[in-house]
Structure formats: structure tokens, C-alpha cells
ZARODO-611610 format. One record per residue (C-alpha): x negated, z negated, y negated. Coordinates in steps of 0.2 Angstrom, whole numbers, padded with zeros to 4 digits, always signed. Each point is the difference from the previous one (the first is absolute). Layout:
N
+-------+-------+-------+
|    px |    pz |    py |
+-------+-------+-------+
|     X |     Z |     Y |
...
+-------+-------+-------+
END
This chain:
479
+-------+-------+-------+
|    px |    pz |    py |
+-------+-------+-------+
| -0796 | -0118 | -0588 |
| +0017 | -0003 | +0009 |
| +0011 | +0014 | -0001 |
| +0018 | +0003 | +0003 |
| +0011 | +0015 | +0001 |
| +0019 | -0001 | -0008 |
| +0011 | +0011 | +0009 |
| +0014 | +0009 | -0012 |
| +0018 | +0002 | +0006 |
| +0015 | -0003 | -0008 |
| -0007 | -0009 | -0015 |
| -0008 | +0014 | -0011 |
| -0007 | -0006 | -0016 |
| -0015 | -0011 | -0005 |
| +0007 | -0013 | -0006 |
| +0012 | -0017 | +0006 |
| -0007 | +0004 | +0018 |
| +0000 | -0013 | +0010 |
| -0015 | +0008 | +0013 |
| -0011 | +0009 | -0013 |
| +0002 | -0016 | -0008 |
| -0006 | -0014 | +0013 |
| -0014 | +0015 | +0006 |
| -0008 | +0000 | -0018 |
| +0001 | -0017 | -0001 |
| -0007 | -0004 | +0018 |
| -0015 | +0014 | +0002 |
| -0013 | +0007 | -0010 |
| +0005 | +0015 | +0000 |
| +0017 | +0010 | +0005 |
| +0003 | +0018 | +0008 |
| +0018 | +0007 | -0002 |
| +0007 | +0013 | +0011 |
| +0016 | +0007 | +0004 |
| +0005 | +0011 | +0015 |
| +0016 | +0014 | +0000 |
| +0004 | -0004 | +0017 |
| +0004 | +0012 | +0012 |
| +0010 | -0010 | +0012 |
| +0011 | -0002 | -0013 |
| -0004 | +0019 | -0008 |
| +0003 | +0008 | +0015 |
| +0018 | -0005 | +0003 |
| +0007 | +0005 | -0016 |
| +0013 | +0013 | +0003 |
| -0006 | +0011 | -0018 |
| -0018 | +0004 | -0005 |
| +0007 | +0002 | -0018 |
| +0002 | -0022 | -0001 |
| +0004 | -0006 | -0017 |
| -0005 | -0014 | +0006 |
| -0017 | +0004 | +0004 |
| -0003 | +0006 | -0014 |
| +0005 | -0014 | -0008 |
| -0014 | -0008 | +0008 |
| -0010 | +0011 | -0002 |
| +0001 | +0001 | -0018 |
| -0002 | -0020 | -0002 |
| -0016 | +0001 | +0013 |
| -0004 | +0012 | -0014 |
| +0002 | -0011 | -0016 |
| -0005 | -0017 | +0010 |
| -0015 | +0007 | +0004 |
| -0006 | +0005 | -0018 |
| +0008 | -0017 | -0006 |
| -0014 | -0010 | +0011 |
| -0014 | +0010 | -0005 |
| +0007 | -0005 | -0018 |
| +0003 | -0020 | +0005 |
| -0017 | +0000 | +0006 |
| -0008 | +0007 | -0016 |
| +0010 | -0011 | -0010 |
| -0006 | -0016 | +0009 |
| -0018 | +0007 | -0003 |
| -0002 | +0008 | +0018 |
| -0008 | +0017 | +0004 |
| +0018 | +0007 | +0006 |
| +0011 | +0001 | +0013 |
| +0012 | +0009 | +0011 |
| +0010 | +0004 | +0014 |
| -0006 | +0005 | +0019 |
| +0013 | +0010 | +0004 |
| +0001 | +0007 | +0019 |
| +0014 | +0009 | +0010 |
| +0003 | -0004 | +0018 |
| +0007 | -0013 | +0012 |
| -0005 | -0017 | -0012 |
| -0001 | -0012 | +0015 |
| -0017 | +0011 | +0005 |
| -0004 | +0005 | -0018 |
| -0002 | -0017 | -0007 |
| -0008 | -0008 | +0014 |
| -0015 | +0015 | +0001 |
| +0001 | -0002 | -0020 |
| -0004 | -0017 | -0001 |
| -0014 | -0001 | +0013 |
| -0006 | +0016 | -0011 |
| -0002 | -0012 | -0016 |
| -0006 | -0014 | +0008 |
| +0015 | -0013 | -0005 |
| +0001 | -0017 | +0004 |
| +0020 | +0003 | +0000 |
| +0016 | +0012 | -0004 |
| +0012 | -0008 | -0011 |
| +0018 | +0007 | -0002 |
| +0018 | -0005 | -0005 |
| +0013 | -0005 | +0012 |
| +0011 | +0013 | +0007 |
| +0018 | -0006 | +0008 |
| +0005 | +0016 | +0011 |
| -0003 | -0001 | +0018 |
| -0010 | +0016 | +0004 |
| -0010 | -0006 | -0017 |
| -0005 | -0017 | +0008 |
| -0004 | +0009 | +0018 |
| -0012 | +0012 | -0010 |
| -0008 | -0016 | -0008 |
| -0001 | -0007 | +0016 |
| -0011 | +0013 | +0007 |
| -0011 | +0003 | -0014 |
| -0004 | -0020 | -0003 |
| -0003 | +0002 | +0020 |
| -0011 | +0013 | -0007 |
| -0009 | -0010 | -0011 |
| -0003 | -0015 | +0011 |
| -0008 | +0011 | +0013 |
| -0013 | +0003 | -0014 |
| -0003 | -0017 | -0005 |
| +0013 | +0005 | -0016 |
| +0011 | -0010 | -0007 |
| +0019 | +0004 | -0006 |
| +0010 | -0010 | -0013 |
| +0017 | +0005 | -0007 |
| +0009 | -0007 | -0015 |
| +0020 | -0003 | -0007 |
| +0000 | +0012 | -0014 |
| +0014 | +0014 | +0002 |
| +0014 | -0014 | +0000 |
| +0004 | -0016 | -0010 |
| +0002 | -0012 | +0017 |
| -0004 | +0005 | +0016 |
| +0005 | -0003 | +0019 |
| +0004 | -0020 | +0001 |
| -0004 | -0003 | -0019 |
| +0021 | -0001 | -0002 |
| +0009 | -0009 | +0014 |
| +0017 | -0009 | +0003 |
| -0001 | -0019 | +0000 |
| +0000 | +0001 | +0018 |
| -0019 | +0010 | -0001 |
| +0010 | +0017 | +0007 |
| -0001 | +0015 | -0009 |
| +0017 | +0005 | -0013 |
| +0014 | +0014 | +0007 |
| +0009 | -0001 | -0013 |
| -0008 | +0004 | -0018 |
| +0009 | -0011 | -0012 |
| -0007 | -0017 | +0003 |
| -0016 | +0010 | +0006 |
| +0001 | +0005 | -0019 |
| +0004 | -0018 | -0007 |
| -0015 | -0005 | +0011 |
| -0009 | +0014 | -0007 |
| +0002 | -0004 | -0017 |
| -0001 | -0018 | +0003 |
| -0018 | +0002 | +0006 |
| -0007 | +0012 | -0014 |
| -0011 | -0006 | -0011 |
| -0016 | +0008 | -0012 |
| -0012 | -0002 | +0015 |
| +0009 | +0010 | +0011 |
| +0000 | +0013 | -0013 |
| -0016 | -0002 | -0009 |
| -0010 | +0015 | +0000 |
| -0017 | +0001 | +0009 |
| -0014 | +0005 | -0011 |
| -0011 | +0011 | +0007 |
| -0006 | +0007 | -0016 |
| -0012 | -0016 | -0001 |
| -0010 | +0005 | +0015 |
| +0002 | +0019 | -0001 |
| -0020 | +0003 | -0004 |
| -0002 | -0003 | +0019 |
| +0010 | +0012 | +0003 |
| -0012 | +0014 | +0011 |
| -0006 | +0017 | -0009 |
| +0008 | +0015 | +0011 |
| -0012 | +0010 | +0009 |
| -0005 | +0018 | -0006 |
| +0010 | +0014 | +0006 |
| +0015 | -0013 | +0004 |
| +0018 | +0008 | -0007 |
| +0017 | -0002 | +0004 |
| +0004 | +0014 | +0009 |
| +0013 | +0013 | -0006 |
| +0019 | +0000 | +0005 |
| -0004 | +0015 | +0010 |
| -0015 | -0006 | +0009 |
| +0014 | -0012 | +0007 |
| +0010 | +0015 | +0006 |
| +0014 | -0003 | -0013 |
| +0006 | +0010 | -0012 |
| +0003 | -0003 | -0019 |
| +0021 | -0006 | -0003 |
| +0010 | -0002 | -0014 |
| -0006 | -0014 | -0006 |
| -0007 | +0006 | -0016 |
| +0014 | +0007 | -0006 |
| +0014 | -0014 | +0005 |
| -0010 | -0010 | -0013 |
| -0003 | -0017 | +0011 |
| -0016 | -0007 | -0006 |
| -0013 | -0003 | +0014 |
| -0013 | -0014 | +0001 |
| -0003 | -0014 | -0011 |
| +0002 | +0006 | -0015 |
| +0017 | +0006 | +0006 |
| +0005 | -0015 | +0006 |
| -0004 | -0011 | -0018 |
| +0009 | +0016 | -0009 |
| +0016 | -0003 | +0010 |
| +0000 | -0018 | +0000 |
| -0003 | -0001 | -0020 |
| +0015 | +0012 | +0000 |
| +0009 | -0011 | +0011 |
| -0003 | -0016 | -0009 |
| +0008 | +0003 | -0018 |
| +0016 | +0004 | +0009 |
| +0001 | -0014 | +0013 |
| +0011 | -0008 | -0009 |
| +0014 | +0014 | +0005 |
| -0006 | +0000 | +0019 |
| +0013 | -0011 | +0009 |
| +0016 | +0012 | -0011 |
| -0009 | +0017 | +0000 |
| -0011 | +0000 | +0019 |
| +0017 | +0005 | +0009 |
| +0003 | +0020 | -0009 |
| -0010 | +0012 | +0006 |
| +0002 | +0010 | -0016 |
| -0007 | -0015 | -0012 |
| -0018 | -0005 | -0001 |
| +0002 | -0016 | +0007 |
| -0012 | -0006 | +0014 |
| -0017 | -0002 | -0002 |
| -0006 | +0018 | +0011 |
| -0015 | -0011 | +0005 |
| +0005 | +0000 | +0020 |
| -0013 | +0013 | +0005 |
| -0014 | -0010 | -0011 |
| +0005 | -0017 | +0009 |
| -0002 | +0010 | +0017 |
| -0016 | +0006 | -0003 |
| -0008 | -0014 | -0010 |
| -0003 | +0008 | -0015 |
| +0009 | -0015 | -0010 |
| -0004 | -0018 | +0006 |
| +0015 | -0010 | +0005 |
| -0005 | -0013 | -0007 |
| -0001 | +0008 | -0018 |
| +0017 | +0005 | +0003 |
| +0009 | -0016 | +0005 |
| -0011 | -0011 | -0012 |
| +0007 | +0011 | -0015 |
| +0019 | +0000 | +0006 |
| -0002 | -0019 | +0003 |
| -0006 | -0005 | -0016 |
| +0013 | +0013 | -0007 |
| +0013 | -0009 | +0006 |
| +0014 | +0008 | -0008 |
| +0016 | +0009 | +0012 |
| -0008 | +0015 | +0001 |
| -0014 | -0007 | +0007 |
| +0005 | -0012 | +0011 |
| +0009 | +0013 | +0008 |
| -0016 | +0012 | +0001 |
| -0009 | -0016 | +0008 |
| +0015 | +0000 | +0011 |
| -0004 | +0017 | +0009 |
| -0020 | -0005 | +0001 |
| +0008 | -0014 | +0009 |
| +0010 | +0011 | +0012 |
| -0018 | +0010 | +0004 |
| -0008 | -0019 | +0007 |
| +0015 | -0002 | +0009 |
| -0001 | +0017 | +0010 |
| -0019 | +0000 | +0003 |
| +0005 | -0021 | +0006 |
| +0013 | +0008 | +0013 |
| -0013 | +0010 | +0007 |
| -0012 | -0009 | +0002 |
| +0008 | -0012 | +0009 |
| +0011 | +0014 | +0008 |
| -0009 | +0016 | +0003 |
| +0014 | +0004 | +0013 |
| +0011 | +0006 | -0013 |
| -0011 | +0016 | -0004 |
| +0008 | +0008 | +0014 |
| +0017 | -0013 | +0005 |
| +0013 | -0008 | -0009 |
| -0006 | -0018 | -0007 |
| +0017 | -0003 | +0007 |
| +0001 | +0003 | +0019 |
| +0016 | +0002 | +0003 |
| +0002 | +0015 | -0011 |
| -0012 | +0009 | +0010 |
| +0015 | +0002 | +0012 |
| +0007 | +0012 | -0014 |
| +0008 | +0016 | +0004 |
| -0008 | +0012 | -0013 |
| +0004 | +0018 | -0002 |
| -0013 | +0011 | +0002 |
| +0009 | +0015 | -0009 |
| -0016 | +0011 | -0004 |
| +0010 | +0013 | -0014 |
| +0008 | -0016 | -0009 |
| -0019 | -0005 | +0000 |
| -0008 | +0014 | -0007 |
| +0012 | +0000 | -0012 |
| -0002 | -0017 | -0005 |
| -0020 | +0005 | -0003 |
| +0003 | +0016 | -0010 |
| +0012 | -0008 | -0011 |
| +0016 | +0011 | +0004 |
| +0013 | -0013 | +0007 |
| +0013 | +0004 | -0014 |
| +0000 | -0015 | -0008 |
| -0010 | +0003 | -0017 |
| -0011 | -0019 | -0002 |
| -0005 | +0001 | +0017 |
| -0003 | +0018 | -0001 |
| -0010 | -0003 | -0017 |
| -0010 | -0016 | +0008 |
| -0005 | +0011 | +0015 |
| -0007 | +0015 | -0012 |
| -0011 | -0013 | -0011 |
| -0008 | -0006 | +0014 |
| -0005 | +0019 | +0008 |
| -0006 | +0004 | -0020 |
| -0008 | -0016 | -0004 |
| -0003 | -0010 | +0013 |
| +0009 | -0014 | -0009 |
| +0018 | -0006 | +0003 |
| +0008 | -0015 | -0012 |
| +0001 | -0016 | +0009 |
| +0020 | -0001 | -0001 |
| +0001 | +0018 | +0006 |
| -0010 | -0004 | +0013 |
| +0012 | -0013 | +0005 |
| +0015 | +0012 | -0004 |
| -0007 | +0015 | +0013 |
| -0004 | -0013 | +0014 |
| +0015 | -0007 | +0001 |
| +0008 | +0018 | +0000 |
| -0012 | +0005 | +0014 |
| +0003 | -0014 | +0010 |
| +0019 | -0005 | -0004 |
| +0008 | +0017 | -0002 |
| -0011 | +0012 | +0010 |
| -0004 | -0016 | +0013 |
| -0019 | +0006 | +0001 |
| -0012 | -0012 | +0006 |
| -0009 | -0008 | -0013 |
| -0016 | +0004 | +0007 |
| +0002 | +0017 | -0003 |
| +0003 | -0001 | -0018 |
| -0015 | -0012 | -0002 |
| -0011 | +0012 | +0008 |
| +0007 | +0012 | -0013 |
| -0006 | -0012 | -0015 |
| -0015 | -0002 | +0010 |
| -0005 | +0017 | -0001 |
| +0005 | +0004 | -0016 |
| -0002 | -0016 | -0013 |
| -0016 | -0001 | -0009 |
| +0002 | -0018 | -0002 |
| +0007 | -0003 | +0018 |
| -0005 | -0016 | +0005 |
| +0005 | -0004 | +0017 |
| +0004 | -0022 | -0002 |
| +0012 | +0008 | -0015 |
| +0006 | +0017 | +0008 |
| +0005 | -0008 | +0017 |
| +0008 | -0015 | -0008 |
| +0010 | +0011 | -0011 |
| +0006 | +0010 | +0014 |
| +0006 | -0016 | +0010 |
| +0008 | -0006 | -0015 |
| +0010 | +0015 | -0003 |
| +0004 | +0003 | +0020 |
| +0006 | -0020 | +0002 |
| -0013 | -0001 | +0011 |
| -0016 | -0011 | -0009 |
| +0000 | -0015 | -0005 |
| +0011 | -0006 | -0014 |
| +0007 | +0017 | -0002 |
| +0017 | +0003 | -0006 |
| +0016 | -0003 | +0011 |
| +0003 | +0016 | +0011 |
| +0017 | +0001 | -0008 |
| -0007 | +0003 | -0017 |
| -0002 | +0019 | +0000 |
| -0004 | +0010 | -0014 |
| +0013 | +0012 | -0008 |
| -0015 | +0014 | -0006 |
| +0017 | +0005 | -0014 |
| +0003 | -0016 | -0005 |
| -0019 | -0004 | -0002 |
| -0002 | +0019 | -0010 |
| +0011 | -0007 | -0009 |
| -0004 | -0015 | -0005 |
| -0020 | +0003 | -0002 |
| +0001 | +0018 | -0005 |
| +0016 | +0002 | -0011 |
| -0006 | +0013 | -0008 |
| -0007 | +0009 | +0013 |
| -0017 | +0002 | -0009 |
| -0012 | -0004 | +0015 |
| +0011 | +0015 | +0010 |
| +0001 | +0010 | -0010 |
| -0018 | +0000 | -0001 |
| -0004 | +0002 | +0019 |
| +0017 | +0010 | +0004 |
| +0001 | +0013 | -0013 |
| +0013 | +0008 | +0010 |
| +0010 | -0011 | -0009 |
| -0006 | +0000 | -0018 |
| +0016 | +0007 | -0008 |
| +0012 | -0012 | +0012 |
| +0011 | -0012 | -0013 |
| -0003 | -0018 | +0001 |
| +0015 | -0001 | +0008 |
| -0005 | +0008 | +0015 |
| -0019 | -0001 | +0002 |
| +0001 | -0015 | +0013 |
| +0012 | +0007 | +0010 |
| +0000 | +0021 | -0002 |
| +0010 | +0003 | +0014 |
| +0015 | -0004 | -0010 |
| +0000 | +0015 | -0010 |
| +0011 | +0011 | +0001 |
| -0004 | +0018 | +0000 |
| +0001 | +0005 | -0018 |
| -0009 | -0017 | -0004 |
| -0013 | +0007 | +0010 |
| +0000 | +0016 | -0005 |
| -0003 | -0007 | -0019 |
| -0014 | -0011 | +0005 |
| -0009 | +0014 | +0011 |
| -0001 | -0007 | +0018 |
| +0010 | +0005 | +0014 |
| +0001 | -0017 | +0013 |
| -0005 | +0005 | +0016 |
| -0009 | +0014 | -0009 |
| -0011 | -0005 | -0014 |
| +0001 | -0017 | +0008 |
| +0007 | -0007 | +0013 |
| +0013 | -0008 | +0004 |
| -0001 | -0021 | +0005 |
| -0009 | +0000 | +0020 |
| +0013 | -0017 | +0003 |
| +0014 | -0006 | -0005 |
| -0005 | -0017 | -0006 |
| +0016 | -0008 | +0001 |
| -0001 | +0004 | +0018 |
| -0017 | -0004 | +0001 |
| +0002 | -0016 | -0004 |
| +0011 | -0003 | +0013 |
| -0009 | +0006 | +0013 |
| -0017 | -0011 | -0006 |
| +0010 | -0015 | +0002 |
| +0005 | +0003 | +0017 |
| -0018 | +0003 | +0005 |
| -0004 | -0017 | -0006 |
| +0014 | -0007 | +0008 |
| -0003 | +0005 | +0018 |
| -0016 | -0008 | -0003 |
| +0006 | -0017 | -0008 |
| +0013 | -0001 | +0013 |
+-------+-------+-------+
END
């Protein structure tokens, strides 16, 4: 019998897989594995990872979900080869262990990804194996959306209206691997998936921050998500309103199917969702930059920004990361990330820009934060995020739009719900005051129970002057 192995990645679930799908099709029989890889294991700065542990946890369900999708289909069960080490030697040795005709994966865009691919299809070949890989983890890919001209978009609104103009039901059919899933192969004896601390993790917080892992999460969230769609494009901007869909970690995991997920907001097609397709568009775009770009993972997209003066001010840093700048949102944005792992997308743009264009920190440095600390960091997304907010990416906004972190408080927060939430210094402040404590006077204080400069401290910059000051660094350049 020919005999393939599937190689598990970013796409955890059993269903609407592109490689799982063409393997079960193709061969008579189909091994799945999945490999916690210690180049990338290693260099994590915290063995307590929420996101390995989110992984792990979906290895965990995806694994008993084959065995189940083989039964079903009238197979003898199923499951998951699960190994830790370096995956370009693993899956090699693996598939010569099993006797494959091939390994069959889904496309990944990042540049140290496609270098490990390299050496493991060079892997392969050397033992007469093949290696395939399959769109799956984006809607179009690489050269799928060009300019009339055949170059690839810099600016994301036509890249959009291309975008949109292109997508039809084949490009988000689902694949259905459940027809062929009694080829699936039966999981040798005394295979497991080994626990988080055989990994040399320990256990987070997961569990009691309530984010759903796995599949099943991902379908709970997203059914959440779809009867209030309709609100998305008016409620996705406050960080106290459940607005957006909290499906961001899922996406970069795999444990939904893109597909499912812009086939639903297409047919939808109300404001809400068209909105929501909107940001599902923005992800193709950045995984397209780079792809075609993979220079901007450590330079500007723009050249001539890299002649930027930045700051390297390593107190206003740290302050920055341990949310204590005195300004409440940033503040209350910082401390939801080091609690949850999660930051809302408009706060995300909020602290970037406060990073950059009042502190006048490299941008690098804050996406390396993110990077370190997201669960659903995704690098296509978090490094065109950054450059957006820095005015250093492409299509990002003007360098003279900066951020004013009251204003936007103010406008996003009004209430001061989300600060009060992760700054419970300043629980009993009045409305009034909450975005901007510091004018307080000293009875107001006293009444609300925090001393600035004490309880909390008082704001790191003067915004005002920072702005000035983040002009004339852009300036010296455009000159």
C-alpha cells in the first residue's frame, strides 16, 4: 500500500485540511504526526508558555478527534505521532521509520519556517521521499492577488477590492476529508502525546482565564461570535464591550479553517460582517508582504526610515512593558497582556503608537515584546502591525498622525470600564478624571484613594511635548 505521512503545524483540527485532505485522497493509507519543536521551544524566554499550552491542549483534543473520524468512517482508529525535538531531523527519521511514499503539509509564509522546510524536503529527497505543501492557513497566497501590472500590492485598499473581487465559493469551499478518513492509519501501541512537562513547560493560567483551547474551542467561540456579527463593525473598537470575534489565537493555530470563517462572513454579508471579512483580508495582506518581503522582519519596508534616530531610553521601556507609564489605557492595555496574553486589536494600535511616537522606541522592540508575550502572535500580523503604527510599513498611517493615549481613553473607554479593571488603583477615580488622573487635586485624590506618584505614577512624558519631538525625528529624515 502507498503510504503518506501529514505533518501537523499551524492547522490543528480534522477537518477542512487541505494536506490531510489531498494525503487521504491520494494514498491508501495516512500516518499523522506532530513535532513540538525545540528550535523554536528552546528560544522562548518563559517555560510557563500560554501558548504552548495552547497547543498542547489542541494536539491533545486533535488527537482523540482522528481516532473518533476514523471510527466513524468505519476505520480501526487513529491518532497522532507526536515527537519533540528539532522537526527538520524528526520528520525525516520519522517518515523513513514508516515507510512513506511522501510528507504532505500546509504552506508556511515565515522565512525561518520556509528555511526549516527546505532542509527537511532536503531530507526527504535524500531518502527517495517526497515533500508536498498546500495553501491552507490563508484565503490567497503569494502571487494569487497582484496589481494590473503582475507586482505585488503596498497599499491594502485596492489589494482589498482585488481581494474581494477575486473571492468566490471555490476559494472557500471546504475540503472534505471526512469522506476518505477510513484510510486514516491506526496509532501504534504505547504512542501518547506527551505531557506538558515532558516538554519542560509548566502548566499557565490558561484554565482559569477561560479561553477555550482546540477545536471545540474554536467552533464555541465562533458560534458565539456569529449571532452578534451584526454589531462587529460599531462595537470591535471598545475594549470593555464584547465586540470582536476572540477567535485570533484559533486562526493562528489552525484550530478553525479560514475558509469556514470567510465563507460564513461572505454569505452573511450584512455591515457587521463585511467589516469582519475586512480584517480576514488585512491577515492575506501581511502574510503577502512577507512573502514577498521577508526583509521587513528585522528592517523597515520603508528604507529610508531606517535612518531613524530612535531613543533607546531603557526606564521609559520597562515602563512601557510593565504598564506603569501614568497614562491609564496604555497602562491598562500593558497589564492585559502580562495577565492574559491577549491585548484588543485597537489597544494594540493605541500602545504602539505611544511606544514609538511618545517614548520614540524602536518599533522592533515593542514587536519583540508582543512576540514574547501574545498567544496568538503571528508574526505576517504582529510585524505589520508594528510598522503601521511606527509609519514605517507599508500603507501605514502618516507619521504625523500620532495617537493622543487621553483622547483615545476617552473616546474608547468613556467609562473607564477596561481600566478600571486592569488598574484597580484607580477603581474609585470619577469619570471625570480616570483618563487623565494626574489632574487631581490633592483632596480629589485623597477621596478616591490614590496618591499620584505614589499609588500610581505620575505620566513618564508629556505628550504634548512628545509629539513635537516625534515630528522632528521624522523630519530630519524626510528632509
Amino acid at each position: 500500500m502507498r503510504s503518506a505521512l501529514v505533518w501537523f503545524r499551524r492547522d490543528l483540527r480534522s477537518y477542512d485540511h487541505a494536506a490531510l485532505y489531498h494525503a487521504l485522497r491520494r494514498f491508501d493509507r495516512v500516518h499523522c504526526a506532530f513535532v513540538f519543536d525545540t528550535e523554536i521551544l528552546d528560544a522562548l524566554p518563559n517555560r510557563c508558555d500560554r501558548r504552548v499550552e495552547f497547543i498542547w491542549r489542541s494536539v491533545q483534543e486533535l488527537d482523540t478527534a482522528l481516532d473518533a473520524l476514523s471510527r466513524e468512517a468505519g476505520g480501526s482508529g487513529a491518532g497522532m505521532v507526536v515527537r519533540h525535538g528539532r522537526a527538520d531531523a524528526l520528520i525525516p527519521a520519522l517518515a523513513a521509520q514508516l515507510g512513506v511514499t511522501a510528507v504532505l503539509t500546509n504552506r508556511d509564509y515565515e522565512p525561518a519556517a520556509i528555511a526549516r522546510d527546505r532542509r527537511v524536503a532536503e531530507g526527504l529527497a535524500a531518502a527517495g521521499i517526497g515533500f508536498e505543501d498546500f495553501k491552507d492557513q490563508v484565503i490567497f497566497e503569494r502571487d494569487e492577488v497582484l496589481t494590473q501590472g503582475g507586482q505585488p500590492y503596498s497599499v491594502f485598499t485596492p489589494y482589498r477590492n482585488a481581494w474581494l473581487k477575486k473571492l468566490d465559493g471555490f476559494y472557500v469551499q471546504a475540503y472534505p476529508v471526512e469522506r476518505y478518513a477510513a484510510r486514516l492509519a491506526p496509532k501504534a501501541d504505547g504512542e501518547r502525546v506527551p505531557g506538558l512537562e515532558d516538554l519542560g513547560f509548566a502548566a499557565t493560567n490558561l484554565a482559569e482565564l477561560r479561553l477555550p483551547t482546540g477545536m471545540s474551542g474554536g467552533r464555541s467561540l465562533f458560534g458565539d461570535f456569529a449571532g452578534r456579527i451584526g454589531r462587529y463593525r460599531e462595537a470591535r473598537d471598545y475594549p470593555a464591550v464584547k465586540g470582536v470575534s476572540y477567535l485570533s489565537a484559533h486562526l493562528r493555530f489552525g484550530t478553525v479553517s479560514i475558509r469556514e470563517l470567510a465563507a460564513f462572513a461572505w454569505a452573511d454579508g450584512g455591515a457587521g460582517a463585511e467589516s469582519w471579512l475586512g480584517e480576514l483580508v488585512w491577515r492575506d495582506f501581511y502574510h503577502m508582504i512577507l512573502w514577498h518581503h521577508p526583509r521587513v522582519v528585522t528592517a523597515c519596508f520603508r528604507p529610508e526610515y531606517e535612518r531613524i534616530a530612535w531613543d533607546l531610553a531603557p526606564e521609559l521601556f520597562a515602563a512601557w512593558c510593565e504598564g506603569r507609564t501614568g497614562y491609564p489605557l496604555v497602562d491598562a492595555a500593558m497589564r492585559q497582556l502580562d495577565t492574559t496574553g491577549y491585548m484588543h486589536n485597537r489597544l494594540r494600535m493605541v500602545v504602539a503608537s505611544f511606544l514609538t511616537k511618545d517614548l520614540g522606541i524602536d518599533w522592533r522592540r515593542g514587536e519583540r515584546h508582543f512576540a514574547d508575550h501574545l498567544i496568538d502572535c503571528d508574526l505576517a500580523a504582529n510585524n505589520g502591525g508594528w510598522q503601521w503604527a511606527a509609519s514605517t510599513g507599508c500603507d501605514a498611517q502618516p507619521y504625523f498622525r500620532i495617537f493622543n493615549p487621553v483622547t483615545q481613553s476617552a473616546r474608547f473607554d468613556p467609562q473607564g470600564r477596561f481600566i478600571r479593571r486592569y488598574v484597580p488603583q484607580l477603581a474609585r477615580v470619577p469619570d471625570k478624571y480616570i483618563h487623565a488622573p494626574w489632574k487631581m487635586g490633592a483632596a480629589e485624590q485623597a477621596a478616591a484613594g490614590v496618591r499620584i506618584g505614589r499609588d500610581y505614577p505620575a505620566p513618564v512624558v508629556d505628550h504634548g511635548m512628545a509629539r513635537e519631538r516625534t515630528l522632528a525625528r521624522f523630519a530630519v529624515v524626510r528632509s
